[in-house]
C-alpha positions in Angstrom: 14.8 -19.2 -19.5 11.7 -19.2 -17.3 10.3 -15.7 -16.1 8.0 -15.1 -13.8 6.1 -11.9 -14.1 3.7 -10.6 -11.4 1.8 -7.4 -10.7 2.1 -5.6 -7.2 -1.0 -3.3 -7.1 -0.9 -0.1 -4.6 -3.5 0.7 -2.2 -5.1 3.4 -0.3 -6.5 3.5 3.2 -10.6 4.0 3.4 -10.3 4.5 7.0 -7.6 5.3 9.2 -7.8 5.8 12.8 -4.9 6.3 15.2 -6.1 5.0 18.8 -2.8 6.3 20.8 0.8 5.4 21.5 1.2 1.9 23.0 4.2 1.2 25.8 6.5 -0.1 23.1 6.5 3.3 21.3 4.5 2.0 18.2 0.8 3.4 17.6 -2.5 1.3 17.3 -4.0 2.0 15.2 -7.1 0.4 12.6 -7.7 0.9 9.1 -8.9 -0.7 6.1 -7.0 -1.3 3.3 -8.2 -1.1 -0.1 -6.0 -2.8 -3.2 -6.3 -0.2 -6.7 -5.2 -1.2 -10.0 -2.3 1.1 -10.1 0.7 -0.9 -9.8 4.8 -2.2 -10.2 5.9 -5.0 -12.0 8.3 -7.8 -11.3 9.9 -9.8 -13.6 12.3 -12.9 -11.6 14.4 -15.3 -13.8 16.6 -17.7 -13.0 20.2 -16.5 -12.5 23.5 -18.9 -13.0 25.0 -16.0 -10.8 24.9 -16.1 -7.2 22.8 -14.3 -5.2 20.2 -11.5 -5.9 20.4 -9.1 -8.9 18.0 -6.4 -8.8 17.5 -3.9 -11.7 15.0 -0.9 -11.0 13.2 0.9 -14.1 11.4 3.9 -13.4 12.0 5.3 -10.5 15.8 6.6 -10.5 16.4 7.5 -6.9 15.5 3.9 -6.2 17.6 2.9 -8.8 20.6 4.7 -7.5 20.1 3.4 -3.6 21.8 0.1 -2.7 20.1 -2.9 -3.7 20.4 -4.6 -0.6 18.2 -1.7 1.1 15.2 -2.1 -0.8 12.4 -4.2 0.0 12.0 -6.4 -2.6 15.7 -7.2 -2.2 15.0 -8.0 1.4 12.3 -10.4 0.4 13.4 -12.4 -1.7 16.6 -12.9 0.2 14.8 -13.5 3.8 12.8 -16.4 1.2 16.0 -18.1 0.1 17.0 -18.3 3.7 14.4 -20.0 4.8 14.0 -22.4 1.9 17.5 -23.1 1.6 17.7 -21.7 -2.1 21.2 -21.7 -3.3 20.7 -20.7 -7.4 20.6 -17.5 -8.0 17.3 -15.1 -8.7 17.2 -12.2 -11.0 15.1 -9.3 -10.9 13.4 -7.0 -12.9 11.2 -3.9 -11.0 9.1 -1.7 -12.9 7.6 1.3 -11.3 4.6 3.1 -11.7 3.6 3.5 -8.0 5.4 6.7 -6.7 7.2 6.1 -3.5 6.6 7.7 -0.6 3.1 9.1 -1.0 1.5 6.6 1.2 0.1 4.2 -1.7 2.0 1.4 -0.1 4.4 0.4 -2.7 7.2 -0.5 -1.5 5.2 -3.1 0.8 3.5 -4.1 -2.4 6.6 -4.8 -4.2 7.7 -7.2 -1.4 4.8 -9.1 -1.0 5.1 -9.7 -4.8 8.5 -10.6 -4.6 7.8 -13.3 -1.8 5.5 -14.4 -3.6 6.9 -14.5 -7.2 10.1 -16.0 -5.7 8.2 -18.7 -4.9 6.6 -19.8 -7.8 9.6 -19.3 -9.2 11.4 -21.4 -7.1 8.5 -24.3 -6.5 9.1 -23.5 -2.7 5.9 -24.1 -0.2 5.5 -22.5 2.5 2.7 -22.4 5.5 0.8 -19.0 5.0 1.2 -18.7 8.7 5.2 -19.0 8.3 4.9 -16.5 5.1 2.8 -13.4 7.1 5.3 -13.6 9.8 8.3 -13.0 7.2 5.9 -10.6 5.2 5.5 -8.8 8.6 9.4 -8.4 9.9 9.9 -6.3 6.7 6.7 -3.9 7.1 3.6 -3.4 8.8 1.6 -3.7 5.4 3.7 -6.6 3.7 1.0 -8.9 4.9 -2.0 -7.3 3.5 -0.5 -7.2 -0.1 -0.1 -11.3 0.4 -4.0 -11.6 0.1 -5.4 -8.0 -1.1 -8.8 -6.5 -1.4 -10.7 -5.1 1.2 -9.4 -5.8 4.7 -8.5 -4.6 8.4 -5.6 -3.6 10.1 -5.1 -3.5 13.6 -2.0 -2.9 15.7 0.5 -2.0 14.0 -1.6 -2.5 10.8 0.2 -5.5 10.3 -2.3 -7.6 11.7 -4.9 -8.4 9.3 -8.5 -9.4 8.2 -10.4 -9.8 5.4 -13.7 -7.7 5.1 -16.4 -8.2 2.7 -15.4 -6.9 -1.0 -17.5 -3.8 -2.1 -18.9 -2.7 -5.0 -16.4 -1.5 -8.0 -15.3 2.4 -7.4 -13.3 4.7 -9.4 -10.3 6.5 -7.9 -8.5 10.0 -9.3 -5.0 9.8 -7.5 -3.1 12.7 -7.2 0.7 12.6 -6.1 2.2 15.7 -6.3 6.1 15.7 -6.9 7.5 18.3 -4.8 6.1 17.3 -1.4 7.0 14.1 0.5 6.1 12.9 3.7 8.1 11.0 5.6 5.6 8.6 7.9 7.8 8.9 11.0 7.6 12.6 10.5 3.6 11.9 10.4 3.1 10.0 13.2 5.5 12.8 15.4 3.2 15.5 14.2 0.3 13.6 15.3 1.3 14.0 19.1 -1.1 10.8 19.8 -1.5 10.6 23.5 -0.5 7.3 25.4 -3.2 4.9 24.6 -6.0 4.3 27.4 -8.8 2.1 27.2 -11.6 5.5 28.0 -10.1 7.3 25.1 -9.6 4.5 22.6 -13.5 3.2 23.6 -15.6 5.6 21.0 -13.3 5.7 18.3 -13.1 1.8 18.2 -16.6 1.2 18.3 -17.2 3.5 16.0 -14.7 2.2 13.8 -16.1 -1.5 14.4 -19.7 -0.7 13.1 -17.6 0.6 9.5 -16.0 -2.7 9.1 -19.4 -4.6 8.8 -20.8 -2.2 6.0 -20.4 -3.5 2.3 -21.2 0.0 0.6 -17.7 1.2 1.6 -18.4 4.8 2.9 -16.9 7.2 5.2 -13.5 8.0 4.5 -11.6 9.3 7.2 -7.7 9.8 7.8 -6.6 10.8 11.3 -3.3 12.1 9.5 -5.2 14.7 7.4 -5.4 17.4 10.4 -1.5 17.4 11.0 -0.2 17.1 7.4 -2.3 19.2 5.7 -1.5 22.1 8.5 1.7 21.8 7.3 1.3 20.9 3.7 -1.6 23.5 3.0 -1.4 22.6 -0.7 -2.5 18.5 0.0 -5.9 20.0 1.4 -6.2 22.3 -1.8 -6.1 19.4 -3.7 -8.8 17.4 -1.5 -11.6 20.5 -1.9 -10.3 20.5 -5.6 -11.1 16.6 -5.9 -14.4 17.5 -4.6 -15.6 20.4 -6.2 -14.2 18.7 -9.7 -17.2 15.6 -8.9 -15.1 13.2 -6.1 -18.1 11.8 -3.9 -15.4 11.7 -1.6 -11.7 12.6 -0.7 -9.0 11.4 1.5 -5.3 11.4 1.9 -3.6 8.3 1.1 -1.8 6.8 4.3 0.2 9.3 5.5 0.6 10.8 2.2 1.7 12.9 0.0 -0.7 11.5 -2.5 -4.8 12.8 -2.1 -7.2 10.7 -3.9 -11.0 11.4 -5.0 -13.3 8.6 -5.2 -15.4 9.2 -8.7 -19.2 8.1 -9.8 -17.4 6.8 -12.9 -13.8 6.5 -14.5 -14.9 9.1 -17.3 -16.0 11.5 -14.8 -12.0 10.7 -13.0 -10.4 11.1 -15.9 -12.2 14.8 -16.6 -11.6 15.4 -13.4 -7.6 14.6 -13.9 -7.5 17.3 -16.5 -7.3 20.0 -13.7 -4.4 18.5 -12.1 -1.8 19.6 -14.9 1.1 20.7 -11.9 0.8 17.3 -10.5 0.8 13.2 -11.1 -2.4 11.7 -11.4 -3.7 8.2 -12.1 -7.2 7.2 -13.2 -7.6 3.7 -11.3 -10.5 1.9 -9.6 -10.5 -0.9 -6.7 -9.8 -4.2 -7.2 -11.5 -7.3 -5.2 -9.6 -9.4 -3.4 -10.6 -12.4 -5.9 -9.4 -10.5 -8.9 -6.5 -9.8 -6.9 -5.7 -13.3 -6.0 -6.0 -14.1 -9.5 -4.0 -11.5 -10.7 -1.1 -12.2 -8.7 -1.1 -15.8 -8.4 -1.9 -16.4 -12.5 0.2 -14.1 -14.2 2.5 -15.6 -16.7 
């Protein structure tokens, strides 16, 4: 029986501003997304069942939730609407991306079910057609479509590429006690209603970042209302940086902190004084490799 097998890689955010609340309740916001090399694994088959089986290894509160509520779920069923797929599709999700610490894998996971489902399937679809479904399940499905380095803007679900930067080496460190829900995030924020005099600095600031190729200046507007009440996530930013991390930042809206390292030796070193938390040793991947990655694998 064929199997498809395809790699959904996490991400972190190298920038992410929040510009105010917009009328429809949603923030605008820009970022720029950066693929890693940490990531799931989906395995689809053909089924002679019906329907969508989806089996979860590695993550057991997943495992235990209702298959129709997770993502990948979601994706590949939206797909068979659309194409008008009647066989059935199993599926095999492997996790090494903790949920819920802002490293975007659930999003991940659905964009690699999309598109796994189709090579399974033979199904074409216009890119167009597939960011629009990629985008009614999450505000980053779209961005794990194409990978790399790009921007976000709006919701963060509307995207463009940016020039790929040189190869850097992350230390990710999730701890497993604290989680933080993103609504929870975005209410501690308190962002004001979004004006064009206040949002006028921030995005021209942010506008000049997106042109540079050397990838610096990571900055997280969520960092100042999380880590007030999450002391230990800033802990483990000064610890990244007095352990060698050039830089630091809070992934998304965490929980995970990662470090961004001269070397993957000096990461891994640096991951030895971590021994209370998770860590993975990981570096960023182009948007090329990514492509390849995901649209080669066996």
């Amino acid at each position: 029986m064929r199997e498809i097998r395809i790699p959904a890689f996490a991400k972190v955010n190298l920038r992410l501003d929040i510009l105010g609340k917009r009328p429809d309740s949603y923030h605008e916001l820009r970022t720029i997304f950066q693929t890693i090399s940490l990531h799931d694994e989906l395995r689809l088959r053909d089924s002679k069942t019906a329907g969508i089986c989806l089996n979860i290894d590695g993550n057991q509160s997943l495992s235990l939730e209702p298959a129709r509520k997770n993502l990948v779920y979601k994706a590949v069923d939206a797909l068979r609407r659309e194409l008008e797929i009647r066989r059935g599709v199993e599926i095999d999700l492997y996790k090494n991306i903790p949920a819920g610490r802002g490293l975007g894998g659930g999003s991940s996971d659905a964009a690699a079910a999309l598109r796994g489902c189709l090579r399974l399937t033979g199904g074409k679809i216009p890119d167009a057609r597939l960011m629009e479904i990629a985008a009614s399940l999450g505000a980053d499905v779209p961005f794990f479509l194409f990978g790399g380095r790009a921007l976000g803007i709006g919701r963060g679900d509307e995207i463009y590429p940016l020039p790929d930067i040189p190869k850097l080496s992350f230390l990710v460190v999730s701890p497993s006690d604290i989680h933080v829900p993103t609504p929870d995030a975005y209410r501690w924020l308190k962002a004001p209603a979004l004006t064009k005099i206040r949002s006028a600095s921030k995005l021209w600031k942010f506008c000049s970042l997106t042109w540079s190729t050397q990838g610096s200046g990571l900055s997280n507007d969520f960092e100042r209302p999380v880590f007030q009440r999450h002391p230990r996530l800033a802990q483990i930013k000064r610890a990244l940086l007095q352990r060698g991390a050039t830089e630091a930042s809070l992934a998304g809206s965490g929980s995970a902190v990662f470090g961004v390292f001269p070397s993957p030796a000096m990461a891994r070193r640096a991951a030895v004084g971590f021994q209370d938390e998770q860590t993975f040793v990981c570096e960023s991947v182009s948007r090329d490799r990514y492509l390849r990655k995901v649209q080669s694998a066996p």
